[in-house]
C-alpha positions as CSV (number, residue, x, y, z in Angstrom):
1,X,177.4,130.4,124.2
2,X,175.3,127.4,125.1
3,X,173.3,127.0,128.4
4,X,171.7,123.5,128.9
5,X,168.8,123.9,131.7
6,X,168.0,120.6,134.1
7,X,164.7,120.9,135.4
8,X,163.5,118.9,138.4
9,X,165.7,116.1,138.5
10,X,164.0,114.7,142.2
11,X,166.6,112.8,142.8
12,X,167.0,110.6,145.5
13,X,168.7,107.1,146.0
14,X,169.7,105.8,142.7
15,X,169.0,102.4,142.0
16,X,167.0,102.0,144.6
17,X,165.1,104.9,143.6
18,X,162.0,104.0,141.3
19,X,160.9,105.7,138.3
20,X,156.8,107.7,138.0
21,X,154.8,108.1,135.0
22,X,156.2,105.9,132.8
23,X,154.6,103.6,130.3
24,X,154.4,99.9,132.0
25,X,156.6,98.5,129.7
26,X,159.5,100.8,131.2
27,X,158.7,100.3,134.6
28,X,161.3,97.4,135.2
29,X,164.9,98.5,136.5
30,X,163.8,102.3,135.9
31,X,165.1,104.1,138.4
32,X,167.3,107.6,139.1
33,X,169.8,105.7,137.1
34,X,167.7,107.1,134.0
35,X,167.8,110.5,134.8
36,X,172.1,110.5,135.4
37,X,172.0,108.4,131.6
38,X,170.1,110.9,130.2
39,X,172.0,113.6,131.4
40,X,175.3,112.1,130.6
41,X,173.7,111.7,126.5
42,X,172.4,115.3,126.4
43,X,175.8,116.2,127.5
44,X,177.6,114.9,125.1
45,X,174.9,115.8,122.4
46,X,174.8,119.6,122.9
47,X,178.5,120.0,124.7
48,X,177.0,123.3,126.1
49,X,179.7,126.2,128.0
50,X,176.7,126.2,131.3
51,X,174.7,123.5,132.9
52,X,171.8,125.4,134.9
53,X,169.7,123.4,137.5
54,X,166.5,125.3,138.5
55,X,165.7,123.7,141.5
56,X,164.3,120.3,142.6
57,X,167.7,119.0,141.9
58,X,166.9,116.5,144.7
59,X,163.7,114.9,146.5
60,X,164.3,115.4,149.5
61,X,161.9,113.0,151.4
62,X,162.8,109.8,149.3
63,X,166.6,110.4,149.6
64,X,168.4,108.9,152.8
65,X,171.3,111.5,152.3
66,X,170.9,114.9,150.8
67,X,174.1,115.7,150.3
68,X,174.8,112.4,148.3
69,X,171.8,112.4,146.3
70,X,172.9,115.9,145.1
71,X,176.7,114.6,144.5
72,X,174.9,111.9,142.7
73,X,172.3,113.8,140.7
74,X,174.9,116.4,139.5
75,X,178.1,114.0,138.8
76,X,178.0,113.9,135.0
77,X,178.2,117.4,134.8
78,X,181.3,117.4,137.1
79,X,182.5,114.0,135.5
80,X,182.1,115.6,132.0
81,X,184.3,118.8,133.4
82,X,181.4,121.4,132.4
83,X,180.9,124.5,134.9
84,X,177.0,124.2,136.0
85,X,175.1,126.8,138.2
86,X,172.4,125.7,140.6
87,X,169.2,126.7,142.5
88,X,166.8,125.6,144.5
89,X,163.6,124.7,144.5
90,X,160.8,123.2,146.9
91,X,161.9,120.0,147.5
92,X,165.4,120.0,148.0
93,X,165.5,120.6,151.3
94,X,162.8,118.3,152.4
95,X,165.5,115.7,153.6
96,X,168.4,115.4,155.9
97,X,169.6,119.4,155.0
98,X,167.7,122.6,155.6
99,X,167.7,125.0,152.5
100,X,170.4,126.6,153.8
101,X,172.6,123.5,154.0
102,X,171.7,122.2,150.4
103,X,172.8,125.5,148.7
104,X,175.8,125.6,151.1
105,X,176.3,122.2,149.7
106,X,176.4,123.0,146.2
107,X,178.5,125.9,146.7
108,X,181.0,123.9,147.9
109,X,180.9,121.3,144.8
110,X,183.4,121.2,141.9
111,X,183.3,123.3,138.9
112,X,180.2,124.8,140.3
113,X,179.6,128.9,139.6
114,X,177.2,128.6,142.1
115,X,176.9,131.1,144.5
116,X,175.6,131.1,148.0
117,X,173.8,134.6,148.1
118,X,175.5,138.1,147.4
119,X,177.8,139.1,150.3
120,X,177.1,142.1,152.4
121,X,174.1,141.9,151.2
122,X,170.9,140.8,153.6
123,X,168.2,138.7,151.4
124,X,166.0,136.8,151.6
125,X,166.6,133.1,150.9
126,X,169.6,131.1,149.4
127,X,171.3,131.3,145.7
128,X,170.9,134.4,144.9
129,X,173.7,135.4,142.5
130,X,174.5,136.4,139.0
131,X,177.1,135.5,136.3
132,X,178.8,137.5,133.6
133,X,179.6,136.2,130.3
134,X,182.4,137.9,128.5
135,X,182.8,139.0,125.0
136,X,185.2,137.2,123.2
137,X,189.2,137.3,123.9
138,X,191.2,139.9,121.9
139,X,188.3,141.8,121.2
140,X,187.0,145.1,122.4
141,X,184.8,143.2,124.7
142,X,187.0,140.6,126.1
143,X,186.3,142.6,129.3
144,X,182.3,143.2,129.4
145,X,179.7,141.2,130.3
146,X,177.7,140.7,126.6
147,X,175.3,138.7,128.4
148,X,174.3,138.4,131.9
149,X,172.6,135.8,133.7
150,X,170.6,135.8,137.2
151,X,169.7,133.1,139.2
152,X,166.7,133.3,142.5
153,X,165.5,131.6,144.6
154,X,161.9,131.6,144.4
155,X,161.3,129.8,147.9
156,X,159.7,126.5,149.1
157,X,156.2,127.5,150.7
158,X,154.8,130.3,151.6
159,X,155.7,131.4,155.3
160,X,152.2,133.4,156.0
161,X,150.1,131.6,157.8
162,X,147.0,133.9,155.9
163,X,148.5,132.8,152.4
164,X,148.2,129.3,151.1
165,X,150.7,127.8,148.7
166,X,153.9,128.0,147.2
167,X,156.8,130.4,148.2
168,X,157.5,133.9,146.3
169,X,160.5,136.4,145.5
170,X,160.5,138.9,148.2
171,X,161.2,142.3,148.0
172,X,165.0,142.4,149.1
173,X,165.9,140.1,146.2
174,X,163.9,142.5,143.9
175,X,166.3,145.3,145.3
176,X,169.3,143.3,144.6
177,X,168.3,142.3,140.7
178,X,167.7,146.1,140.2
179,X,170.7,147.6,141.6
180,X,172.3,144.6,139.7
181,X,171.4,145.2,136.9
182,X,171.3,148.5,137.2
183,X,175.0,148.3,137.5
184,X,176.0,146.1,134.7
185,X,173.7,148.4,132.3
186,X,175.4,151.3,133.3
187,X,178.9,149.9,132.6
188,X,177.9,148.5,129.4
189,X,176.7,151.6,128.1
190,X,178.7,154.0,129.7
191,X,182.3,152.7,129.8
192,X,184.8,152.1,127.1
193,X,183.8,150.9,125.0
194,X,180.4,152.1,125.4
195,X,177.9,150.3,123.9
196,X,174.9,151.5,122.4
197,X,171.8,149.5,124.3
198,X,172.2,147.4,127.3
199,X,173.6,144.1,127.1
200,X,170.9,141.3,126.9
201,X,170.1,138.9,130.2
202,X,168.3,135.6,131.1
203,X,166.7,134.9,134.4
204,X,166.8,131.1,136.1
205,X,164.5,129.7,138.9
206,X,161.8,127.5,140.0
207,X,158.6,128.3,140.7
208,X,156.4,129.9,138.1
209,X,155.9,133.4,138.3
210,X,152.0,134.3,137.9
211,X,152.3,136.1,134.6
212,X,153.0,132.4,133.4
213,X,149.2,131.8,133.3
214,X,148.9,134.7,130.7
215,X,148.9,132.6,127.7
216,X,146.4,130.3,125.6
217,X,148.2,127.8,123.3
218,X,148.0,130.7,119.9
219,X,150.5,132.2,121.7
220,X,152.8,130.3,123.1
221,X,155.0,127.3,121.6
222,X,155.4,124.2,123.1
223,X,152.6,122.3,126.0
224,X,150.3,123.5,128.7
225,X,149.2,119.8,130.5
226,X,148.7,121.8,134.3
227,X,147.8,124.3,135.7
228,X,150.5,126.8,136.8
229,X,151.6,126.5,140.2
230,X,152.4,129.5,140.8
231,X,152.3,131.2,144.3
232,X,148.7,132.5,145.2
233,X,150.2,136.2,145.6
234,X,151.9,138.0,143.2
235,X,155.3,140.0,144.5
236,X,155.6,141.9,141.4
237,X,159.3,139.9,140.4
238,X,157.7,140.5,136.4
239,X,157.3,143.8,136.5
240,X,160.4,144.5,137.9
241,X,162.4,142.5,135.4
242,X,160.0,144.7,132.7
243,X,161.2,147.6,134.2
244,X,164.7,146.8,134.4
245,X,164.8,146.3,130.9
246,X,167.7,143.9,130.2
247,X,166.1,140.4,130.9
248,X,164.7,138.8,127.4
249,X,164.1,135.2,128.8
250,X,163.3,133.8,132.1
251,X,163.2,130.6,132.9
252,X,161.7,127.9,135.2
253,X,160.8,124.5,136.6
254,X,158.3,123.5,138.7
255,X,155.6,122.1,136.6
256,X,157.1,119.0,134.5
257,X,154.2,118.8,131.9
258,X,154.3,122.1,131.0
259,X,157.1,123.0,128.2
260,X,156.3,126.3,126.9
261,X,157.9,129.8,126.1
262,X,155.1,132.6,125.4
263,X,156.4,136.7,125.2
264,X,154.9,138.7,127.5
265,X,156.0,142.4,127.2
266,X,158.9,141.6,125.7
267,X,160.0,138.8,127.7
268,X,159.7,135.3,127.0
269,X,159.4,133.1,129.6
270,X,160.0,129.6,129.8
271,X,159.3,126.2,131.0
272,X,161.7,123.8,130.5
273,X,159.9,120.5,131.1
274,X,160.5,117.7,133.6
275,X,163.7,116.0,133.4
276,X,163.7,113.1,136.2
277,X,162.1,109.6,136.4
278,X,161.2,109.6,139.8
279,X,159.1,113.3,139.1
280,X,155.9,113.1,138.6
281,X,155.7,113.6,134.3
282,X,153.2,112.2,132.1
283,X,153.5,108.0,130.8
284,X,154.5,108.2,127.2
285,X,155.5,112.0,127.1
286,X,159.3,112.5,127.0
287,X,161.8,113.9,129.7
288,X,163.3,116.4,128.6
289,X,165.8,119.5,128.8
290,X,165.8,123.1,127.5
291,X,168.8,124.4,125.7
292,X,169.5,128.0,125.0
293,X,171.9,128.9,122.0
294,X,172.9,132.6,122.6
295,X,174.7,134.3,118.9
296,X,176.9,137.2,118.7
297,X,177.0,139.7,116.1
298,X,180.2,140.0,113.6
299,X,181.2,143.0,112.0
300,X,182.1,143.1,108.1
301,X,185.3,143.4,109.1
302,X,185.0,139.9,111.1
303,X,185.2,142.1,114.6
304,X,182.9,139.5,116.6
305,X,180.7,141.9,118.9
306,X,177.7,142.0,121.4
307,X,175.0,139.7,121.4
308,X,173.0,139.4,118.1
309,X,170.5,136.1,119.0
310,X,169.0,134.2,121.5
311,X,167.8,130.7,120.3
312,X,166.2,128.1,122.2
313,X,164.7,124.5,122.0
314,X,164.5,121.3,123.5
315,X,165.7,117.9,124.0
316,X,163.6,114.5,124.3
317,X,165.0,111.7,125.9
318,X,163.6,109.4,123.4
319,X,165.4,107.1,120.5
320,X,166.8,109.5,118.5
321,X,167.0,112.4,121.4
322,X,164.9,114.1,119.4
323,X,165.3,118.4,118.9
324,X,161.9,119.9,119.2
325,X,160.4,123.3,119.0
326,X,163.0,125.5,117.6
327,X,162.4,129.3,118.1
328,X,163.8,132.6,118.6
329,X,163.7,134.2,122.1
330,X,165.3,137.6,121.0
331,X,167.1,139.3,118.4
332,X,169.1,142.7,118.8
333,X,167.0,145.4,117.3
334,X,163.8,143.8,118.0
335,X,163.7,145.1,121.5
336,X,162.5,142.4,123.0
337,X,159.1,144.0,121.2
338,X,157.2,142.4,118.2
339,X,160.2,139.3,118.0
340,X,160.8,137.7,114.4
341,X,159.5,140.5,112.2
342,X,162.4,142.2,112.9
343,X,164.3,139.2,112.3
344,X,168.1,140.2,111.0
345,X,169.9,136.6,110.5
């Protein structure tokens, strides 16, 4: 099961629309036209089953229609008949639609899985939801989740006036992750047929957590170029996701020159690098996209069972759309503790 991640698209008018940091020779006729063609090649390059966009799918200030400059960013996912999942991030709703109106927007899109917030449920902010991948047909999992995903919203800004900075998960979306994935545990383990240890899950949203800022460049793979923007307060989202167990992966935006995965704990979490030409990125240094290659055990008997690997790495939108830092997230067995020495493939 393949999920490609679209990072910070900032989106905004199209042509019209001209391209940042890149090198002066590229600066003619650049514009969001760029960031649909290169997501139109990574699609047909890595064909993956999800399309995940964490957030600053749009720019809100420099588009003269939200709602068109999200039809507009998303399109070749729709036109290439792939179901995608989307958040949101800070600047989305910076234009003609509130937060509120852009995820209501992008519910309402086609082929999305997206999800306006869990119902009966009161939470704070919008996209708040969670998917469940299904073992494979005619198997004794056809009907269980063998991976699950859950997507946040990690806010825009933060909304005390004694705290400076970005926005944060709040405590009623921390309640719904853990009775959520409380529940999916539960009925992994518990009913037929039961399966030994939890299935495993991945986490989507925008802004950096501040655990993100835990790692120097011998542990981690990929690039640091900024500082992590995280919010100035920490809600305690990490721990909780340590504590709950089944997350191996969590994954972000926000930052476009950063591009790393470090393990903290036992979870790996993610950049995914800046995908759009009109966000800021760095002349010279790629866009890019973060794909995530999740592998299911087989039995001897050729029984095709829970999940065995998660894989990830990246995509450049250079010449040759070049693969870069390949790496295991997870393997079964490991327990999300001390990674590739327990290395079963």
């Amino acid at each position: 099961f393949k999920v490609l991640q679209v990072a910070d698209m900032h989106y905004a008018d199209g042509r019209s629309t001209a391209c940042e940091d890149v090198l002066p020779e590229q600066v003619a006729g650049c514009s969001d036209l760029n960031t649909t063609a290169f997501l139109y090649r990574v699609l047909r390059a890595e064909d993956p089953d999800l399309v995940v966009f964490t957030g600053d799918n749009i720019y809100g200030a420099d588009s003269t229609d939200a709602a068109k400059s999200m039809d507009a960013a998303i399109a070749p996912a729709i036109a290439m008949n792939l179901p995608w999942a989307a958040g949101i991030g800070n600047h989305d709703q910076e234009g003609t639609l509130s937060r509120e109106g852009v995820m209501q927007h992008l519910v309402g899109m086609k082929n999305t899985l997206s999800r306006f917030n869990p119902e009966g449920v009161e939470i704070d902010g919008f996209g708040n939801y969670n998917l469940e991948v299904g073992g494979v047909e005619g198997t004794l999992l056809a009907n269980k989740s063998v991976l699950n995903m859950y997507f946040l919203d990690s806010g825009d800004y933060s909304t005390v006036p004694s705290i400076p900075g970005y926005g944060w998960i709040k405590a009623s979306q921390e309640a719904w992750f853990r009775k959520t994935s409380s529940s999916l545990q539960k009925n992994y383990t518990s009913q037929q047929p039961s399966q030994k240890e939890p299935a495993p899950a991945l986490a989507y949203f925008h802004i950096p957590l501040p655990e993100f800022s835990s790692f120097t460049a011998s542990n981690f793979t990929g690039v640091k170029q900024e500082g992590i923007s995280s919010p100035s307060i920490n809600s305690g989202f990490f721990t909780t996701m340590v504590e709950a167990g089944d997350v191996k992966a969590a994954f972000i935006g926000h930052d476009h020159i950063n591009d790393f995965c470090g393990k903290l704990t036992g979870i790996q979490l993610c950049y995914a690098g800046g995908f759009g030409y009109h966000a800021y990125g760095k002349a010279g240094w790629s866009r890019r996209a973060r794909v995530v290659s999740v592998q299911l055990e087989k039995t001897e008997s050729g029984e095709w069972q829970g999940v065995k690997s998660i894989k990830t790495w990246k995509r450049l939108d250079d010449q040759h759309l070049t693969t870069i830092d390949s790496e295991v997230l997870w393997n079964r067995g490991s327990n999300g503790r001390g990674g590739k020495d327990h290395d079963r493939s």
